[in-house]
Each structure stands twice: as C-alpha cells, then as structure tokens.
N, C-alpha and C positions, 0 to 999 in steps of 0.2 A: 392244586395249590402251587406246586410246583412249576407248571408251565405258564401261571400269570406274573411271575414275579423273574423270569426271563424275559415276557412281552415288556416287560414295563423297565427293567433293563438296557436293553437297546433303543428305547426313544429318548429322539434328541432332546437338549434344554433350549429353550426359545431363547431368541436375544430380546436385549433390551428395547424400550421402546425406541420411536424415533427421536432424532433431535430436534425441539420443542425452535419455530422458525419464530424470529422475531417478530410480531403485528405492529400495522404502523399503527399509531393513533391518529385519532379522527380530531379534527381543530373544531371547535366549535365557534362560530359565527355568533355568537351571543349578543357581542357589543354593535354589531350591526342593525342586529333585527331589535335591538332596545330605541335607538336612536328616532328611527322612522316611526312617526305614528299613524296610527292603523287608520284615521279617513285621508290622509292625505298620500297613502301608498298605491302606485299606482298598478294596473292588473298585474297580479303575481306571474313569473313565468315556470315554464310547466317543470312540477322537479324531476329532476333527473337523479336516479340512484347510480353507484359507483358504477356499473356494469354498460351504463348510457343510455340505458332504458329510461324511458317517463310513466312516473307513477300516476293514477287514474285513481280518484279516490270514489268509493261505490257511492252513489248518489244518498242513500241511506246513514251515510256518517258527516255528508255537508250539510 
C-alpha cells in the first residue's frame, strides 16, 4: 500500500487544454441560389470543397 501512494506521488498534473483557435464562419450563398430558377440555370459547375478538391456525387444519390 505503501509503495502505490509514492508512485502516484511523483506524477505530474497535466496542463490545461489548448487554447480553443477561432473558426472562421462559413457565408452562406442563400440569396443567390434563391434568385436563379432551376430550368433556366445553366449546367452547374463542378463544386469544389475548401481544400480545392471537386466533389463527385455517387451516381446512386443523383
């Protein structure tokens, strides 16, 4: 009993977490894609997520 309450003794205390970075927000386009209506929009171009990549949507959810 003696020798676990020396182990437990000698360890350190953690620090705190880190400091919580600001997120930007994201704008949303709403009054855009209201305005256009849908036969008269011409083919969508391919979207691209923040990273630059273009999203591929699985043929099974078009």
């Amino acid at each position: 009993k003696r020798a676990s309450q020396t182990a437990q003794k000698g360890k350190r205390k953690t620090s705190g977490p880190p400091p919580s970075k600001h997120k930007r927000q994201r704008r949303s386009g709403g009054s855009a894609a209201v305005a256009a209506s849908p036969e008269a929009a011409p083919a969508a171009p391919p979207k691209v997520n923040s990273r630059g990549r273009t999203i591929n949507l699985p043929r099974k959810y078009k």
